[in-house]
C-alpha positions as CSV (number, residue, x, y, z in Angstrom):
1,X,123.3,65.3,161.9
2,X,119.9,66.9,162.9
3,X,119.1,70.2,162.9
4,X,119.2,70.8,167.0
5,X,122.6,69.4,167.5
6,X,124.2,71.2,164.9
7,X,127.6,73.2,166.2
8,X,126.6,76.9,165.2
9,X,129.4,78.4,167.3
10,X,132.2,76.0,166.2
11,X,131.2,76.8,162.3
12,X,131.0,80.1,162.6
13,X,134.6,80.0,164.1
14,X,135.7,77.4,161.3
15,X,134.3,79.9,158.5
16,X,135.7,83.2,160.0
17,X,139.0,81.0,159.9
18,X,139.2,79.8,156.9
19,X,138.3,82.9,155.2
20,X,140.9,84.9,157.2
21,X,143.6,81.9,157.3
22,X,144.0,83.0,160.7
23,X,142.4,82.0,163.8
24,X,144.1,85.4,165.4
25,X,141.9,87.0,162.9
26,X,139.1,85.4,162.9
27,X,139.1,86.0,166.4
28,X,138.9,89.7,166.2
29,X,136.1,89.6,163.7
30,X,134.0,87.4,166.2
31,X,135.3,89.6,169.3
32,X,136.2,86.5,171.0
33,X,140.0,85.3,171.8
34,X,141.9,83.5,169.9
35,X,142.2,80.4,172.4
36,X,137.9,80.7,172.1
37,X,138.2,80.3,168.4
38,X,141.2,77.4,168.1
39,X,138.9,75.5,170.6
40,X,135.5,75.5,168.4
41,X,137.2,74.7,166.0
42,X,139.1,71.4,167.4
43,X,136.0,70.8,169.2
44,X,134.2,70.9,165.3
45,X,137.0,68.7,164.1
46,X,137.0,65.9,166.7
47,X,133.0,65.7,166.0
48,X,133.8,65.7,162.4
49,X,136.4,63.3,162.8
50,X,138.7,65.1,160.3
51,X,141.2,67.6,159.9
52,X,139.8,70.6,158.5
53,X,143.4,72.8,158.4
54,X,146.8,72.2,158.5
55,X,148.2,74.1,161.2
56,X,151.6,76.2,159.9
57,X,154.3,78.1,161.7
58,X,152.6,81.3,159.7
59,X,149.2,80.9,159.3
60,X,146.5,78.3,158.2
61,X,146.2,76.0,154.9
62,X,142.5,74.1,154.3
63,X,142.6,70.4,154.0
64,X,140.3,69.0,151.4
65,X,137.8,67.9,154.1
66,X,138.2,72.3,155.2
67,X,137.5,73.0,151.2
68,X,134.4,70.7,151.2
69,X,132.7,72.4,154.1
70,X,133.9,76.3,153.8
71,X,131.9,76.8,150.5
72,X,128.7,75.2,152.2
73,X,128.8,77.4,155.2
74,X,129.8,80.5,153.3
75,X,126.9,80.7,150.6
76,X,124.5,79.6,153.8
77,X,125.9,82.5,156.2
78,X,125.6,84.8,153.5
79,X,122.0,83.7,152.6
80,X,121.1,83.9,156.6
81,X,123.1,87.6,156.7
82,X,121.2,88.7,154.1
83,X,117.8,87.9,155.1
84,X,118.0,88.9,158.0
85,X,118.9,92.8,157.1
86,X,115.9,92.2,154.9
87,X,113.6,92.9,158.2
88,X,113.2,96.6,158.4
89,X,111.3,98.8,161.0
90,X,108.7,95.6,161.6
91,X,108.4,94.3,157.7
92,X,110.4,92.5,155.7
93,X,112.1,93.4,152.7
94,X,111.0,91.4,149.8
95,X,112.9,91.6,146.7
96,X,111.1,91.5,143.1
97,X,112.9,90.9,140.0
98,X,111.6,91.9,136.7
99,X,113.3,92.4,133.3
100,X,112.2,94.6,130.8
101,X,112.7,95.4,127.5
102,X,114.9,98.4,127.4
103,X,112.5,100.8,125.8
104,X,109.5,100.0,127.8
105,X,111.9,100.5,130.8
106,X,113.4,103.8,130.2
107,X,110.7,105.1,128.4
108,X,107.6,104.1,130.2
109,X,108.4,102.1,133.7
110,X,111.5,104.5,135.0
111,X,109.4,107.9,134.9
112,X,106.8,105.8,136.8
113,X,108.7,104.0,139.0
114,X,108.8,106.5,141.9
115,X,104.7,106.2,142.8
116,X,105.5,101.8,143.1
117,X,107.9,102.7,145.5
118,X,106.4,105.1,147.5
119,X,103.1,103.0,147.7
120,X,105.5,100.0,147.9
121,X,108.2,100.7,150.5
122,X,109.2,97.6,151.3
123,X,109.9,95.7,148.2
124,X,113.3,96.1,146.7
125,X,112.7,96.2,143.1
126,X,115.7,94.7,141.2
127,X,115.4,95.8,137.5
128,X,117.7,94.4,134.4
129,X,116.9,95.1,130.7
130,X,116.7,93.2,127.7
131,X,116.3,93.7,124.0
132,X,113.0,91.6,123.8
133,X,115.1,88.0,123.9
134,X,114.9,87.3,127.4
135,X,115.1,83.6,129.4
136,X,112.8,84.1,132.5
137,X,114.0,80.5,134.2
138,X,117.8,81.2,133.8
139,X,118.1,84.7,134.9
140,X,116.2,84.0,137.9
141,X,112.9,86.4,137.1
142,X,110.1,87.2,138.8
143,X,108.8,88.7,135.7
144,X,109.7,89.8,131.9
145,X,108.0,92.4,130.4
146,X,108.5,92.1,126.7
147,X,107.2,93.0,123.5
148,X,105.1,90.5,120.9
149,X,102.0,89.0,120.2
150,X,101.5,87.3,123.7
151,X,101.9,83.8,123.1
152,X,105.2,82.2,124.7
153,X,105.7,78.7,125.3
154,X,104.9,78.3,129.4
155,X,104.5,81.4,130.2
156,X,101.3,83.0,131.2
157,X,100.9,86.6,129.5
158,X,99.2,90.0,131.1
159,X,98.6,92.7,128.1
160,X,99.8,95.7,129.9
161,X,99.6,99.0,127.0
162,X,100.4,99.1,122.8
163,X,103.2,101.7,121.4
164,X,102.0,102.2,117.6
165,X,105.0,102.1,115.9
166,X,105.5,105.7,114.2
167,X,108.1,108.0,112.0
168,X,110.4,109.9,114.3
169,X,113.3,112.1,113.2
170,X,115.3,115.2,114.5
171,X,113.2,118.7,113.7
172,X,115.8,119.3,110.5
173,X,114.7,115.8,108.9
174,X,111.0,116.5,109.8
175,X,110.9,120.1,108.0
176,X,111.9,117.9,104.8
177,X,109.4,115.4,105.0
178,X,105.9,116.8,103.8
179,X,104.5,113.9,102.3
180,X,105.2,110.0,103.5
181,X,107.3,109.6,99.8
182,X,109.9,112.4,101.1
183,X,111.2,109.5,103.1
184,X,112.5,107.3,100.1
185,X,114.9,110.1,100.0
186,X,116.5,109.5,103.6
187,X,118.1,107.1,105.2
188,X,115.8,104.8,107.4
189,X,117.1,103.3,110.6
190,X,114.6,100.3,111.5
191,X,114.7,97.5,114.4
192,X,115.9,93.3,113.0
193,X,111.9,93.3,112.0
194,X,111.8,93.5,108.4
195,X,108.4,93.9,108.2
196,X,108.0,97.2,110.0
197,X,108.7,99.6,107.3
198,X,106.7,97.8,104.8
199,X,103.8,97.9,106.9
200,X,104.2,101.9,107.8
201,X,104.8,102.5,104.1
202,X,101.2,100.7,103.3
203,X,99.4,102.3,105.8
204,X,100.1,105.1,104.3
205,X,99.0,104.2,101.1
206,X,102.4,103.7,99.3
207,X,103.8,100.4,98.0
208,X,104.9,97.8,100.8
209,X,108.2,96.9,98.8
210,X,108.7,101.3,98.7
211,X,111.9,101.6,100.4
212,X,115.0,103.8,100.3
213,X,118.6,102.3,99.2
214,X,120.1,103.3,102.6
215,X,119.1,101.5,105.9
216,X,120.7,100.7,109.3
217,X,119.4,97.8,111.1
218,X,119.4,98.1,115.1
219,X,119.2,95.0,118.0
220,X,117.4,98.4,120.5
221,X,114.7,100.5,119.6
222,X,117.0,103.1,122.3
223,X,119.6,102.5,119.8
224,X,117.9,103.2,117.2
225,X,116.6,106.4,118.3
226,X,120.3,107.8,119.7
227,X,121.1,107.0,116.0
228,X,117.9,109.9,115.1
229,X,118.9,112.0,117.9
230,X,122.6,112.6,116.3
231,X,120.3,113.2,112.9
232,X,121.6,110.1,111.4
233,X,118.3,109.1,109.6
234,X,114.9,108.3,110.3
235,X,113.5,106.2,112.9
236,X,109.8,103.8,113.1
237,X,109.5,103.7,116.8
238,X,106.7,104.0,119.6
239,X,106.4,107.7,120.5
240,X,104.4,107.1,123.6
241,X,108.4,105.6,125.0
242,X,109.9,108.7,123.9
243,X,107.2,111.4,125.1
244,X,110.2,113.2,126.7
245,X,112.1,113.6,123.9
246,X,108.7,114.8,122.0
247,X,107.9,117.2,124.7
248,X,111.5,118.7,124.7
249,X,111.5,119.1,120.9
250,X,114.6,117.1,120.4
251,X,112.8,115.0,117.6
252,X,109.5,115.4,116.0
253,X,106.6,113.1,114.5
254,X,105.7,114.2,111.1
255,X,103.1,111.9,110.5
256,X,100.2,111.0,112.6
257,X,99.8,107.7,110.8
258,X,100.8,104.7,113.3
259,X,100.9,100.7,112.6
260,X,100.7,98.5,115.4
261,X,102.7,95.5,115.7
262,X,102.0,94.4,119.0
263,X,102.0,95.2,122.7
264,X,103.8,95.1,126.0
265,X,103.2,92.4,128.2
266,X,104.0,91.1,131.9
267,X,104.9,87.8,131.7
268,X,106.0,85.2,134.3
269,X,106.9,81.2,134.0
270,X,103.6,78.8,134.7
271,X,104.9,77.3,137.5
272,X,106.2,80.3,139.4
273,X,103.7,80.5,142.0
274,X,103.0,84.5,142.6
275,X,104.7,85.9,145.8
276,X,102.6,88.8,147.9
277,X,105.5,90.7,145.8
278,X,104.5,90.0,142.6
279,X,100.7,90.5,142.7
280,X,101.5,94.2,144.1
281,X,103.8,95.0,141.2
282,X,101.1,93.3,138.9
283,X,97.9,95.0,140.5
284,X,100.2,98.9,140.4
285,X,101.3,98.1,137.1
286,X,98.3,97.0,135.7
287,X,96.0,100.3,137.1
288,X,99.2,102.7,136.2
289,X,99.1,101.1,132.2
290,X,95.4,101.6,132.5
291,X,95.4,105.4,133.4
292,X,97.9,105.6,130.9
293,X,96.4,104.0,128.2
């Protein structure tokens, strides 16, 4: 069927109905009467030539042929519905969706988030998190920002900032640590990378393979450093994500000395061509990691 002879009225009226069961009902919804609404829809089904409902003394049952189409319509009334409150005050709404690993979002995007949306009004900004394993194609992303080395397969890469990876604790565990060797003596809570610690411990001058017996391994750095907040050990994470907490006094960084491991990065699929959207998330994110660098 072409596009200009397609019955808009009579599937609307089928939809309503078989949502409700009920042409009385569906009737009400589309302020028309219910005569208006069993005539689309016989009018739909002669075209069709099918039955789309069995008629019953209390109500309405779908056919198969009705359980074919009702799905169709649905998902495309709800798509049409939902672009269309998408135009607001002359623009339209675009929606952006980014995922982000967890601490780079509370720590670092959330407190910033406010001056994107003020300068960008009218993109809805859908934000999930992640714990750095993230799959841009089946979660439907716009964007990832993760944390690595910047090389993933497809995916073109924008260094956005580095978070050296430092010792933070609560202030009783920091008045006990004086030298870097005070920490074989406590227990150190540490992301699945095994080769954090080691690294810290030779930066410091101290044997790589210099470790304490006690250790808790953690999927999120935001877990890990909950786990410090309740005093539970010692943590090697960025400080520049937990700048509130530093500023607060809730934990403390004993040690200046910092490794890095890698940095943050927007990333987005190869073939995803970039949406007006996207470049104005890109371009503010990009000058707000540069101010902040």
């Amino acid at each position: 069927m072409i596009r200009p002879q397609l019955p808009l009225n009579a599937l609307r009226a089928f939809e309503a109905s078989a949502r409700h069961l009920s042409f009385t009902r569906a009737a009400v919804e589309l302020c028309v009467t219910q005569a208006a609404v069993s005539h689309q829809v016989k009018s739909l089904e002669a075209q069709l030539n099918v039955t789309l409902f069995k008629r019953l003394p209390r109500g309405l049952m779908l056919t198969s042929e009705g359980e074919t189409l009702l799905p169709v319509l649905r998902e495309s009334f709800d798509r049409i519905a939902e672009t269309l409150e998408r135009f607001e005050g002359g623009h339209f709404r675009e929606v952006l969706s980014v995922g982000a690993v967890g601490t780079f979002a509370v720590g670092w995007l959330l407190p910033r988030l406010a001056d994107f949306q003020t300068k960008h009004p009218f993109i809805d900004l859908r934000l999930s998190t992640h714990n750095n394993r993230v799959d841009v194609a089946a979660e439907g992303l716009d964007y990832a920002i993760r944390f690595g080395a910047g090389a993933w397969h497809g995916i073109e890469a924008v260094r956005l900032i580095e978070a050296p990876l430092s010792v933070l604790c609560v202030p009783e565990i920091a008045r006990r640590l004086r030298t870097p060797d005070d920490l074989l003596q406590q227990t150190l809570l540490r992301s699945y990378r095994t080769d954090e610690w080691p690294e810290w411990f030779q930066a410091t001058g101290l044997p790589a393979h210099a470790a304490p017996p006690r250790s808790i391994v953690f999927d999120s750095s935001l877990a890990m450093m909950e786990a410090a907040l309740q005093g539970m050990g010692v943590a090697l994470a960025p400080p520049l994500m937990f700048a509130r907490q530093l500023a607060a006094g809730a934990i403390e960084q004993p040690f200046a000395i910092g490794i890095t491991t890698g940095s943050y990065w927007l990333t987005r699929l190869q073939s995803r061509a970039e949406t007006s959207a996207m470049a104005a998330f890109k371009g503010w994110l990009l000058q707000t990691a540069q101010l902040n660098d």
